[in-house]
C-alpha positions as CSV (number, residue, x, y, z in Angstrom):
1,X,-9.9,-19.8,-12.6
2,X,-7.7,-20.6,-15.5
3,X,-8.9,-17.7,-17.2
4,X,-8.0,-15.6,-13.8
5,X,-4.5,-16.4,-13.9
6,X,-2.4,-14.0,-15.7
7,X,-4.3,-11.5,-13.1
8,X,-3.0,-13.8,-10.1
9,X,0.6,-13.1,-11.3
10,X,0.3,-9.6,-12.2
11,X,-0.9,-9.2,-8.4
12,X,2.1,-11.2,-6.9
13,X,4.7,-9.0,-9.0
14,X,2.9,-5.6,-8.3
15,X,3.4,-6.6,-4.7
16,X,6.6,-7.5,-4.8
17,X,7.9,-4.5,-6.4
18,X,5.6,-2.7,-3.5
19,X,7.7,-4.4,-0.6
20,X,10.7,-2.6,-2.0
21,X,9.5,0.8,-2.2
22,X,9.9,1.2,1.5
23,X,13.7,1.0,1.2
24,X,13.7,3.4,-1.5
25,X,12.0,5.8,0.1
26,X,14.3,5.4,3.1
27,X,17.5,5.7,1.1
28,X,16.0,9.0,-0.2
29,X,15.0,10.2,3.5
30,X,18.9,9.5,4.4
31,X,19.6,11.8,1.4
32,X,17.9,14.2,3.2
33,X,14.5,14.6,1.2
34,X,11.6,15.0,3.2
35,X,8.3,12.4,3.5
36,X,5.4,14.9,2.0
37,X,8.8,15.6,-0.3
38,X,9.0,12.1,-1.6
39,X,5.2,11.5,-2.1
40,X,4.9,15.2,-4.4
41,X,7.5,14.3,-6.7
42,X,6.7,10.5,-7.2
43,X,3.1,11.6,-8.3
44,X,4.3,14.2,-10.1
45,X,6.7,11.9,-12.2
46,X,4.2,9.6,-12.4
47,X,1.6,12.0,-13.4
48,X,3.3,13.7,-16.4
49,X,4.2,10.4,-17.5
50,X,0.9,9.3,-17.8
51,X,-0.2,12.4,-20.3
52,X,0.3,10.7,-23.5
53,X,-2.3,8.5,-22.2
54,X,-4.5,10.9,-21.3
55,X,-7.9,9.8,-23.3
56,X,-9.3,13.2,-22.9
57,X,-11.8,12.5,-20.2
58,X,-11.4,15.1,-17.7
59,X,-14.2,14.6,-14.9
60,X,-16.3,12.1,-13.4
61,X,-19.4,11.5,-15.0
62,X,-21.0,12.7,-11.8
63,X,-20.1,14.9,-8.5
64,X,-20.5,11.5,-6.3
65,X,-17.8,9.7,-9.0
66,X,-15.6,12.8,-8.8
67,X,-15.8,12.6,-4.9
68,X,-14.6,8.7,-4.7
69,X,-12.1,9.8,-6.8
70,X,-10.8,12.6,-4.7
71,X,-11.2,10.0,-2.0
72,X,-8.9,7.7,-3.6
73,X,-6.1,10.6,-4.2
74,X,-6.6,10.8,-0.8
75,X,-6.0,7.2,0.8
76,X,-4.3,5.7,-1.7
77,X,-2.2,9.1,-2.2
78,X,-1.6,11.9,0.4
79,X,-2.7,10.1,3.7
80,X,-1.1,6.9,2.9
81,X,2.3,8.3,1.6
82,X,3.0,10.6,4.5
83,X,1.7,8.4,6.9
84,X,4.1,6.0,5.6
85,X,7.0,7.8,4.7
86,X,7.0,9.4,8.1
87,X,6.5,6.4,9.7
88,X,10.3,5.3,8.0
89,X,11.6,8.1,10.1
90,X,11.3,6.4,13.5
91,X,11.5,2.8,12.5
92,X,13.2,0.6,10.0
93,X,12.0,-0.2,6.6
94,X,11.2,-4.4,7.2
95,X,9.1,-2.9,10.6
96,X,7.2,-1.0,7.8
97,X,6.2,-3.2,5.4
98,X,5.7,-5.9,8.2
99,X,2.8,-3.7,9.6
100,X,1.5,-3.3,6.1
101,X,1.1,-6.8,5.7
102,X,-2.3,-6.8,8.0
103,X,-4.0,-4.7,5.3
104,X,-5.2,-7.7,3.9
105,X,-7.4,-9.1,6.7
106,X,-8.2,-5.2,8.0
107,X,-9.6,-5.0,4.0
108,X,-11.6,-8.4,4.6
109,X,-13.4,-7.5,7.6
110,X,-14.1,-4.0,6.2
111,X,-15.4,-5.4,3.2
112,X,-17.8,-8.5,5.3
113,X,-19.3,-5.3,7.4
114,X,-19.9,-2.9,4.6
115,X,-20.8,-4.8,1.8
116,X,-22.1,-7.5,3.5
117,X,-21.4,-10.4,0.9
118,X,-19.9,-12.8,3.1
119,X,-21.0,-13.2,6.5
120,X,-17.8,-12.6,8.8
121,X,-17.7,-15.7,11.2
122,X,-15.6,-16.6,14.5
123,X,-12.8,-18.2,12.2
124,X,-12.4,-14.9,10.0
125,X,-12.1,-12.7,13.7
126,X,-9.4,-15.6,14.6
127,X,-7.3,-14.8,11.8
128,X,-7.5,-11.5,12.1
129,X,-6.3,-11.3,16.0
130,X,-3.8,-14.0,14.8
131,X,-2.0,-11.3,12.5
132,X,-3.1,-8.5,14.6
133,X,-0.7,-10.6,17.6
134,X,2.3,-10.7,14.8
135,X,1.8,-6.7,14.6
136,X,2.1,-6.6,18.2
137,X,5.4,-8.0,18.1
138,X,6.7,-6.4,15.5
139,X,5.6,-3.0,17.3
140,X,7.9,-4.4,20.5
141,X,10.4,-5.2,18.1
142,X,13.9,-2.6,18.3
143,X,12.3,0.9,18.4
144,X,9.9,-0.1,20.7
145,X,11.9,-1.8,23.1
146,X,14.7,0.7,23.0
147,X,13.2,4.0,22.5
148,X,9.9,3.5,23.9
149,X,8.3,5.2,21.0
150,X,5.7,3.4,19.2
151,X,5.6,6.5,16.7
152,X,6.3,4.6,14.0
153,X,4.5,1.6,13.8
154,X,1.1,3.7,14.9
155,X,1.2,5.8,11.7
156,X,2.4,2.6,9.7
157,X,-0.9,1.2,11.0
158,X,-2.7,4.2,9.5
159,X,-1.2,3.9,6.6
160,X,-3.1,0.4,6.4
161,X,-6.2,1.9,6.9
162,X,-5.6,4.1,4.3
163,X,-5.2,1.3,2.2
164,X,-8.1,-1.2,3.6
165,X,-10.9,2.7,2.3
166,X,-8.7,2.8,-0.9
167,X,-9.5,-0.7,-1.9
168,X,-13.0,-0.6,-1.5
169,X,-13.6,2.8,-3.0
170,X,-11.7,1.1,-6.1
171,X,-14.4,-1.7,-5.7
172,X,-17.1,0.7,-6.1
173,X,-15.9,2.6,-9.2
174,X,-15.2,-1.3,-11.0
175,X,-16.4,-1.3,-14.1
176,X,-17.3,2.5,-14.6
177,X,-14.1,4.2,-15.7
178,X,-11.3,2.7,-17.6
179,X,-8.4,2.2,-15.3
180,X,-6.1,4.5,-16.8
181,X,-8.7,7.0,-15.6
182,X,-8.7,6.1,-11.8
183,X,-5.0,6.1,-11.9
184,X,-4.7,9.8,-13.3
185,X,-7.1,11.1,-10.9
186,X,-5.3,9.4,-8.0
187,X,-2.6,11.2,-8.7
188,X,-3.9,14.2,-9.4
189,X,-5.6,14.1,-6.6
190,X,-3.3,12.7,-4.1
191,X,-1.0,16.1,-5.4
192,X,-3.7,18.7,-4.9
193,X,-4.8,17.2,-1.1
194,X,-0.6,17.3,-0.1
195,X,0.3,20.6,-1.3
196,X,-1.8,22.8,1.1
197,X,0.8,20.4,3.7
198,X,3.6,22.9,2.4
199,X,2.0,26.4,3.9
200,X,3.1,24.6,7.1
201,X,6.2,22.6,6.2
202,X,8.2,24.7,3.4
203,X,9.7,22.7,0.7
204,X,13.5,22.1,1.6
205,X,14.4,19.6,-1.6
206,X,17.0,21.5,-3.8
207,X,17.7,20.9,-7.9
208,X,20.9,19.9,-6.9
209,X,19.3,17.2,-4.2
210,X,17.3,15.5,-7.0
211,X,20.2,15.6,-9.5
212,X,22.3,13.4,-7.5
213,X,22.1,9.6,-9.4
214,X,20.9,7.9,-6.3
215,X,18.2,10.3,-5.7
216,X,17.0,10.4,-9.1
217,X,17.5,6.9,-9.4
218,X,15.4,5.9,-6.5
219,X,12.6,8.9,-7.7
220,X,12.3,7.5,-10.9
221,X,11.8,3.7,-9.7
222,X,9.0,5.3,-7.7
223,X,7.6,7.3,-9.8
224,X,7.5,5.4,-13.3
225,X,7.4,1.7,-11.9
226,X,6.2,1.8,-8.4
227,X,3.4,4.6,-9.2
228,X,2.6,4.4,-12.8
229,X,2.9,1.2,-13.7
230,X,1.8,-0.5,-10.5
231,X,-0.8,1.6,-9.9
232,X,-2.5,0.6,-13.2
233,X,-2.1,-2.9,-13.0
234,X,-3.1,-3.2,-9.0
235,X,-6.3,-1.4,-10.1
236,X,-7.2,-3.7,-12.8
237,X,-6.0,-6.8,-10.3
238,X,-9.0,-5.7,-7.9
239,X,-11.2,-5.2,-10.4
240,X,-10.6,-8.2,-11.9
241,X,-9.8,-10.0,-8.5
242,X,-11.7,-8.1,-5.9
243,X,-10.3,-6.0,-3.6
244,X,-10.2,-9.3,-0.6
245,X,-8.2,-12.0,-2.7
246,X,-6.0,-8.6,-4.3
247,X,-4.9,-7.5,-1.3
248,X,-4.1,-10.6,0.2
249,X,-1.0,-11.0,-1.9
250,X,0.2,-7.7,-0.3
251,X,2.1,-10.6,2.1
252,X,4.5,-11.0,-0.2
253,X,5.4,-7.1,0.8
254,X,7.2,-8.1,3.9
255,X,9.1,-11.1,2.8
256,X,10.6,-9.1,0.1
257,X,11.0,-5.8,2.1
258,X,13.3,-7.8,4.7
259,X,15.7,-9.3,2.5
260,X,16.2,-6.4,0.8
261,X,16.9,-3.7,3.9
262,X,18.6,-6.9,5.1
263,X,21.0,-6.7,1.8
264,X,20.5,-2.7,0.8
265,X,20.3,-1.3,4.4
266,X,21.7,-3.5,6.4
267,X,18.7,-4.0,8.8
268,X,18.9,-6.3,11.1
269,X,16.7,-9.3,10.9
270,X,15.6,-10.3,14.5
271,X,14.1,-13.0,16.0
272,X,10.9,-11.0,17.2
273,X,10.5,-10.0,13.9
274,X,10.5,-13.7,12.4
275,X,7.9,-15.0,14.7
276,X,5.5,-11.8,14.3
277,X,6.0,-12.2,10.3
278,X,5.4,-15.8,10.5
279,X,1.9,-14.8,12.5
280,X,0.8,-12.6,10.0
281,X,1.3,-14.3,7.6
282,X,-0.7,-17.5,9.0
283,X,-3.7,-15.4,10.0
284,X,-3.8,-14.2,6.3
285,X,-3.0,-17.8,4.9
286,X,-5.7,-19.3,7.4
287,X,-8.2,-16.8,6.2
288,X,-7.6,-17.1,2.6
289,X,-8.2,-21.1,3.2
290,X,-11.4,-20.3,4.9
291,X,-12.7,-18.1,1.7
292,X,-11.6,-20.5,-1.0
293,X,-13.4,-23.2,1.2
294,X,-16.2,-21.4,1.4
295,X,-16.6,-20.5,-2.0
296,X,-16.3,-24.1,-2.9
297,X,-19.0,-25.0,-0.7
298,X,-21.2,-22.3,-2.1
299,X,-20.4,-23.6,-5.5
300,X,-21.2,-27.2,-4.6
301,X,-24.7,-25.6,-3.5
């Protein structure tokens, strides 16, 4: 375990610089930049900063490698940006990453079924309706309540399912490719699979947009730290950790995410919100006590 630590903290930063993405990418929707818009030029900065990197290896060293790969452009890129950052048009930014933080149990019970290393018992499914019933508030939190459109939080939840494929496909390519590898092709990938989305939705984001300080600002935070950088090191966290103890420290997202819409944005904190955070979180504390007991047991064994 001691050994194990350096990747514990890398996991809990990464995560924390994740939970304030989605008020970056808010401030730059108010600046009038689109979602897709947002996602295209994060990757892209991220992308070309990664080329003096590059180690030369340009494929897969198969067709089914090459195919996770484009998979993981594709959840952990495309799908899960626009799902997200369209989801930051019809509710606020805490709402978002709140809903993100079930990703963790939705990647635990994903993981029990498919890979079948753990067998998923009544307690796991308790903590997992546990945070599911935080969600639920959070969903009749504001938006819900007063607009009656659930828009929002439905394609924040997709956007964790994105995440929950992502994780595992990561899981399956551990140990094969050098992680500077997976993170190149993710965003090549998660580039090529968004830019047919522009034949439908033409591009609207001027020069002059991006040259404004906040915009570039906020594009470079995203691209260079929230993409590069924490791309890398979250990919070498779940190999290192597995992709069910990595993603549980995504619940550090929310906590971070409120306080700072709460200071930048000016979201209001409510009390609906507060209870369904403190839910999640307990489901995914709960079930995170139930795998470290069980692995103690097995150890014992």
């Amino acid at each position: 375990m001691a050994g194990k630590s350096i990747y514990h903290i890398i996991a809990i930063v990464t995560a924390a610089i994740w939970g304030t993405t989605f008020i970056s990418s808010k401030i730059l929707l108010e600046q009038g930049l689109q979602p897709a818009e947002i996602m295209i030029l994060r990757f892209v900065i991220a992308y070309l900063c990664m080329l003096p990197f590059w180690r030369g290896r340009l494929f897969a060293d198969n067709w089914r490698d090459e195919l996770q790969m484009v998979v993981l452009g594709i959840t952990g890129g495309s799908m899960y940006f626009l799902l997200e950052n369209t989801a930051l048009l019809y509710t606020q930014a805490s709402n978002v990453a709140i809903i993100i933080a079930s990703t963790p149990l939705l990647t635990t019970l994903a993981v029990h079924f498919i890979s079948r290393q753990e067998k998923a018992d009544k307690r796991l499914y308790a903590c997992s309706l546990l945070s599911l019933a935080g969600v639920a508030l959070v969903v009749m939190n504001g938006e819900f309540i007063l607009k009656l459109n659930p828009m929002g939080d439905l394609l924040t939840l997709g956007a964790a399912i994105m995440w929950v494929i992502y994780s595992i496909v990561v899981l399956r390519l551990e140990g094969k490719y050098h992680s500077l590898i997976i993170t190149r092709k993710i965003f090549f990938y998660g580039i090529l699979t968004l830019a047919p989305y522009f034949l439908f939705k033409p591009w609207g984001t001027t020069w002059q947009m991006i040259a404004e300080s906040t915009v570039m600002g906020n594009l470079l935070f995203l691209g260079v730290i929230a993409s590069l950088i924490c791309y890398w090191t979250w990919n070498i966290v779940i190999e290192k950790l597995g992709a069910i103890h990595a993603t549980n420290y995504l619940y550090i997202n929310p906590i971070v995410a409120m306080i700072t819409a709460y200071i930048i944005l000016h979201e209001r904190i409510t009390a609906l919100a507060i209870v369904g955070t403190t839910l999640i979180m307990l489901g995914v504390y709960m079930a995170e006590r139930k795998k470290s007991a069980t692995k103690g047991d097995n150890d014992r064994n």
